[in-house]
C-alpha positions as CSV (number, residue, x, y, z in Angstrom):
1,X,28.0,78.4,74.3
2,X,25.9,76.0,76.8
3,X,26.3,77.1,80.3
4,X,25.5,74.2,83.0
5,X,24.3,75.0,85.9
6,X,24.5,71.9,88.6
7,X,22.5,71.5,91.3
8,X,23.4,71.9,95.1
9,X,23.7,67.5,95.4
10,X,25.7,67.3,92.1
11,X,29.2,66.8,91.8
12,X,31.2,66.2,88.1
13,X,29.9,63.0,86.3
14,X,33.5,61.3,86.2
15,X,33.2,61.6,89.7
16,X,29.9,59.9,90.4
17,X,30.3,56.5,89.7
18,X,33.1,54.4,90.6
19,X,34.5,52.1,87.7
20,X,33.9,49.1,89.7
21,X,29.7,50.1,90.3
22,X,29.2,51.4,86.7
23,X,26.6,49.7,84.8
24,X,27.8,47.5,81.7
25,X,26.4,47.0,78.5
26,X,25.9,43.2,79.3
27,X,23.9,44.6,82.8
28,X,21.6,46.8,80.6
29,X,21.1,44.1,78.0
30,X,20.0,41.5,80.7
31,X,17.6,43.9,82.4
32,X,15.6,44.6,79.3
33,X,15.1,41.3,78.8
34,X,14.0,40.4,82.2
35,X,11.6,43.4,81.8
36,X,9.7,41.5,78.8
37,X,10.0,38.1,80.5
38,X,7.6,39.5,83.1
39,X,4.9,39.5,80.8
40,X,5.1,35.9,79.9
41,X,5.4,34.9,83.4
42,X,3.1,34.2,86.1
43,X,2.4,35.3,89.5
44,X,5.6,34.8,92.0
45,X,4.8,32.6,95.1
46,X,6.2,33.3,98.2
47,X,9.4,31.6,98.0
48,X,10.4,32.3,94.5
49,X,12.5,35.0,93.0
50,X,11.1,38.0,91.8
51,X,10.3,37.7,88.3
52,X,11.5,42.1,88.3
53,X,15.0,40.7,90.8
54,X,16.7,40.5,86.9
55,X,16.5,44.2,86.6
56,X,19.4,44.8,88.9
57,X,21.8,46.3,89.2
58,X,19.6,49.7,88.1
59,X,21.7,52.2,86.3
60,X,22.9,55.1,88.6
61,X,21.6,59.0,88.3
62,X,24.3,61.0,88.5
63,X,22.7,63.8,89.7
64,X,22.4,62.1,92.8
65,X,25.7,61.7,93.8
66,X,27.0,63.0,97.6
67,X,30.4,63.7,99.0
68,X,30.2,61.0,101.5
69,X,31.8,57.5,101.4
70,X,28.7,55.0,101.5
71,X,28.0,53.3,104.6
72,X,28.7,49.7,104.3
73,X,25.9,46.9,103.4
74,X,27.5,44.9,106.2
75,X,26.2,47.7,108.5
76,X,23.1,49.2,107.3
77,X,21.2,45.4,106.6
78,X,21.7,44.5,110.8
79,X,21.2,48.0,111.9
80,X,17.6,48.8,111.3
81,X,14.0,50.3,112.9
82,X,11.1,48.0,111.6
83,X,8.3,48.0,114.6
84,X,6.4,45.1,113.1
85,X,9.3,42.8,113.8
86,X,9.9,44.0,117.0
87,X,11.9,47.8,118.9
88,X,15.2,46.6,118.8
89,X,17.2,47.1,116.0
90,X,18.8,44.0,115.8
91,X,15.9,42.8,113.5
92,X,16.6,42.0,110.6
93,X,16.8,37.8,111.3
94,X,12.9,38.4,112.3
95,X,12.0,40.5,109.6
96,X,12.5,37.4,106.8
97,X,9.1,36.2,108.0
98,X,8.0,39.0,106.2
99,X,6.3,37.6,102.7
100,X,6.6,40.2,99.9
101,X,4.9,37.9,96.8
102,X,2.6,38.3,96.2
103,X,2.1,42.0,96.8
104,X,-0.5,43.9,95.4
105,X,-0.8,48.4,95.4
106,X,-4.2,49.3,96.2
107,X,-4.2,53.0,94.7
108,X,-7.5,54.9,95.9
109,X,-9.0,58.1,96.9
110,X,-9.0,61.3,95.0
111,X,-7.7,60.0,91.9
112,X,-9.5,59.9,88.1
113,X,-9.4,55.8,88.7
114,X,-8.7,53.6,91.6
115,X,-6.8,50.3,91.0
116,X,-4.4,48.0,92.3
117,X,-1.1,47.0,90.5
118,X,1.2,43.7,91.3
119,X,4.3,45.0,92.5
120,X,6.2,43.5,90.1
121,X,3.9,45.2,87.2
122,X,4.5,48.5,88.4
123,X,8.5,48.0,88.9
124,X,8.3,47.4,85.1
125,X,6.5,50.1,84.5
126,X,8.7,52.6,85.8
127,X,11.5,54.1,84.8
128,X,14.0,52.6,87.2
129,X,17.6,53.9,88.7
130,X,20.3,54.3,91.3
131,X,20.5,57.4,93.6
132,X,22.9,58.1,96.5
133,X,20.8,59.4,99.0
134,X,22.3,60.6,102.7
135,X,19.6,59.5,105.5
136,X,19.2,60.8,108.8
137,X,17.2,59.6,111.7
138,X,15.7,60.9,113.9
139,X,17.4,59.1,116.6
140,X,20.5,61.1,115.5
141,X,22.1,58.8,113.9
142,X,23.1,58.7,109.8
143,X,24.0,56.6,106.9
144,X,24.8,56.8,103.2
145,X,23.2,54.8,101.0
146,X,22.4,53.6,97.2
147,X,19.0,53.3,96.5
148,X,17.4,51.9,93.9
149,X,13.8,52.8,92.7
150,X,12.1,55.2,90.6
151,X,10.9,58.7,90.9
152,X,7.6,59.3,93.3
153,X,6.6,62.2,90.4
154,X,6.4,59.3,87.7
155,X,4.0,57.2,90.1
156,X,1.7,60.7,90.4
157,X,2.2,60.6,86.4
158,X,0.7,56.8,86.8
159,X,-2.1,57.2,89.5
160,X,-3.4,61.0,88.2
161,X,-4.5,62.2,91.3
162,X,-7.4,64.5,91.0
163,X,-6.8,68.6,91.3
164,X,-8.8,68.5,94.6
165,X,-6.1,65.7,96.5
166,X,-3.8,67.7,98.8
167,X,-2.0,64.9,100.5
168,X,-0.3,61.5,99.5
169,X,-1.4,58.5,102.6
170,X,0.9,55.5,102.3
171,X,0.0,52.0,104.6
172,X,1.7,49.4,105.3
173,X,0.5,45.8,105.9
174,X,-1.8,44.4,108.7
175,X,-0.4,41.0,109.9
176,X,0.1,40.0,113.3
177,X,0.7,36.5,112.5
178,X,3.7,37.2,110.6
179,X,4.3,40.1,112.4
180,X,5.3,39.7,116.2
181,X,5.8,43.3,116.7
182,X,1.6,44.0,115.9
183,X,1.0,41.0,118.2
184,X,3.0,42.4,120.8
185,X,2.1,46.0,120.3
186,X,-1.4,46.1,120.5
187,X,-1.9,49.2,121.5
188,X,0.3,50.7,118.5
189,X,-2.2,52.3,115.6
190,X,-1.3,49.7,112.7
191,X,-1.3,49.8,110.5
192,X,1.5,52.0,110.2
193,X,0.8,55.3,107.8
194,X,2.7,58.1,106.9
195,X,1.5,61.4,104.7
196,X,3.2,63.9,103.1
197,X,1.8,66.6,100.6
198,X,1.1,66.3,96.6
199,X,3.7,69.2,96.4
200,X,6.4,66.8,98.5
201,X,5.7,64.0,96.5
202,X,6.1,65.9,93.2
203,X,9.3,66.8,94.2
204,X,12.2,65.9,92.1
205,X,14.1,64.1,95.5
206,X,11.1,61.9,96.7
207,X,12.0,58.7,95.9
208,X,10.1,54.8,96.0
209,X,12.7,52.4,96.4
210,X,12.5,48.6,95.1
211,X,16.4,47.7,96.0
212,X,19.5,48.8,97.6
213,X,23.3,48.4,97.1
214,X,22.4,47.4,93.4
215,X,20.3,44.3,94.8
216,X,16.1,44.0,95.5
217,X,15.0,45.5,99.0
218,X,16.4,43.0,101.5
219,X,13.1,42.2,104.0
220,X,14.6,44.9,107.0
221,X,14.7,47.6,105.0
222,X,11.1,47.5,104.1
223,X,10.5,45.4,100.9
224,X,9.0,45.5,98.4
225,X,8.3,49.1,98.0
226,X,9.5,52.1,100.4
227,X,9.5,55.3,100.4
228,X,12.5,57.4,100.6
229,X,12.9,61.2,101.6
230,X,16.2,62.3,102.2
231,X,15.3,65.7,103.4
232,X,13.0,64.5,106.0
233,X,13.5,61.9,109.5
234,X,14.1,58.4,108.6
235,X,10.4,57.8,110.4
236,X,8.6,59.4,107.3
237,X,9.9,57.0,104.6
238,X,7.0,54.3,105.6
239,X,7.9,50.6,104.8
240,X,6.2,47.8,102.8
241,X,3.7,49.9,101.4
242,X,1.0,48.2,99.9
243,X,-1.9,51.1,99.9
244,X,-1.4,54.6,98.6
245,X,-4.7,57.2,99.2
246,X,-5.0,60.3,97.8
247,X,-6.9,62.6,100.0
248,X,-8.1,66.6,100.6
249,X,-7.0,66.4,104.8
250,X,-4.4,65.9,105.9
251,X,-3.6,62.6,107.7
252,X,-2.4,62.1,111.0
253,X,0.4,59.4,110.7
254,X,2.0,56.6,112.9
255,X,4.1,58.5,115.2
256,X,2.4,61.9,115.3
257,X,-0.5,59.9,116.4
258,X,1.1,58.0,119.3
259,X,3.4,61.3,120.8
260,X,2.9,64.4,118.6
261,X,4.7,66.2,120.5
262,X,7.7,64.7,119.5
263,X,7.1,63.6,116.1
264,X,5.0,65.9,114.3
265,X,3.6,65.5,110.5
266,X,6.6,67.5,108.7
267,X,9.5,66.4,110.6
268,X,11.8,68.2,108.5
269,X,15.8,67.7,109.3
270,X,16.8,71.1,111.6
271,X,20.0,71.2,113.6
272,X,18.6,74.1,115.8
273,X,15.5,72.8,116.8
274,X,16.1,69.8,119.5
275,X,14.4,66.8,119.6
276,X,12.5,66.9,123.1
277,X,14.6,64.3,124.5
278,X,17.7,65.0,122.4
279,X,19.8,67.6,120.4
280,X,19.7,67.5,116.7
281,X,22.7,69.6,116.5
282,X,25.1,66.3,115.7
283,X,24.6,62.7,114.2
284,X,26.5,59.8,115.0
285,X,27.7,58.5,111.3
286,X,27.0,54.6,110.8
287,X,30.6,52.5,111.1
288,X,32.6,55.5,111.4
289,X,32.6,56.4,115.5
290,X,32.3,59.2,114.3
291,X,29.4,62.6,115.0
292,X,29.5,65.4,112.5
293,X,27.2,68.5,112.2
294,X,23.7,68.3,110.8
295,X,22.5,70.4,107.8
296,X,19.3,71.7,107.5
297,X,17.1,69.8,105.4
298,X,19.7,67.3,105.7
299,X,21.9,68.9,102.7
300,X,18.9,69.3,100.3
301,X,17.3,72.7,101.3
302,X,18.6,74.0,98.2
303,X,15.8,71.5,96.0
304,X,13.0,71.5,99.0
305,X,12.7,74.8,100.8
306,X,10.5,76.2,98.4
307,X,8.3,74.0,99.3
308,X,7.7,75.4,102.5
309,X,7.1,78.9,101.7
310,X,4.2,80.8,103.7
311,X,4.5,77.6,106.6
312,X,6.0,79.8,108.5
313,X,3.8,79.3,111.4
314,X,3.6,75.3,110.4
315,X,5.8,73.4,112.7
316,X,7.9,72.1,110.2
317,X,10.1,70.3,112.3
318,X,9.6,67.2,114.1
């Protein structure tokens, strides 16, 4: 007899996936097709479709399934931090200037062989789906979401980082023209960079994310390609990545670099441990007026702490 033993984020598959989200066999058919038609096509131009935009809905993991209700798009796509369009989170109108074809990944560092990849080569390449990730700022504030994208440990499989790279650097673009925020913000280090270790990235839970709500990446949420770590603040799942370096030292990112005390480079979710200008204890739920206790690591400590064994003198939390 076959025993299962589910992991702390699952729930049963009958469950996971409402009837009215569930991928179709028509869906599945249609995205395998769009999949070959990228080969035959050319590069997209600004304006134009995605040639990969065909591939979605992606079909849903359910192991990654949570017991919240998700927040609603109608919320999430006007609510939303992006510092190259500007500090106020109303913008997601100024983020469409944002031009994400074409869009090349520039791979480099300590890996067997540098290259760069078209965006829409790579979504091809990988072996796409749907997670339900919980996300929490570190503003205090929350949301529920479906993400679509595919494993960070399948992009290590693709890059092959060499034994020697530690830590995973991920940039965003330099623009100020199409930018206001970098033209404003002069004194900001862009571009903006996050880090997190070859051990985090491995990890079953990191995530790069190509969509959302069974769609592409709307333009405010960081399109084409973000990152997405649900254990961590929202601050260390960098936007509109378009280089990825592999190094042996350990980066100092965006935030840690402007005000480390408060935003330090592991900025791991803890209720206990306050935010110097706020508690962490609570988080105000997106649409729901609503504050409910945090969990360490955000829920997931059960998949991540391990990964912070013998850090004990690390800060670990931002």
């Amino acid at each position: 007899m076959n025993v299962i033993h589910r992991k702390g984020w699952e729930i049963p598959e009958n469950q996971a996936t409402p009837e009215a989200v569930a991928m179709n066999r028509r869906a599945l058919l249609a995205g395998a097709g769009a999949a070959g038609l990228l080969l035959a096509s050319g590069p997209a131009r600004a304006n134009d479709p995605a040639p990969t935009d065909a591939l979605h809905p992606y079909p849903r993991n359910p192991a990654y399934t949570i017991e919240r209700e998700l927040t609603p798009e109608a919320i999430t796509s006007r609510y939303n931090n992006f510092y190259e369009f500007g500090t106020s989170k109303n913008i997601w109108q100024a983020a469409q200037a944002l031009k994400t074809r074409p869009w090349t990944i520039k791979v480099e560092g300590l890996v067997e062989k540098p290259f760069e990849i078209g965006i829409d080569d790579l979504i091809a390449a990988m072996p796409r789906e749907e997670r339900l990730y919980r996300f929490r700022c570190v503003e205090a504030w929350s949301m529920t979401v479906p993400w679509s994208g595919f494993p960070m440990k399948a992009f290590l499989d693709r890059a092959k980082p060499l034994s020697s790279a530690k830590y995973v650097r991920m940039d965003t673009f330099v623009d100020a023209r199409m930018a206001p925020g970098q033209a404003q913000n002069i004194f900001y280090p862009w571009p903006y960079q996050e880090a997190i270790t070859v051990a985090e990235a491995a990890n079953d839970l990191a995530f790069l994310v190509t969509g959302i709500y069974g769609k592409p990446l709307p333009k405010q949420f960081g399109a084409p390609l973000r990152l997405a770590l649900p254990w961590k603040y929202g601050f260390k799942s960098v936007k509109s990545i378009n280089r990825i370096v592999f190094t042996d030292t350990r980066p100092k990112s965006f935030w840690e670099t402007l005000q480390s005390a408060e935003y330090g480079f592991w900025a791991n979710v803890n209720p206990e441990v306050a935010h110097p200008r706020w508690s962490q204890a609570t988080e105000e739920v997106l649409g729901e007026n609503r504050r409910i206790p945090t969990q360490l690591f955000n829920g997931y400590g059960e998949q991540v702490a391990g990964l912070y064994k013998g850090l004990e003198k690390e800060r670990l939390w931002a």
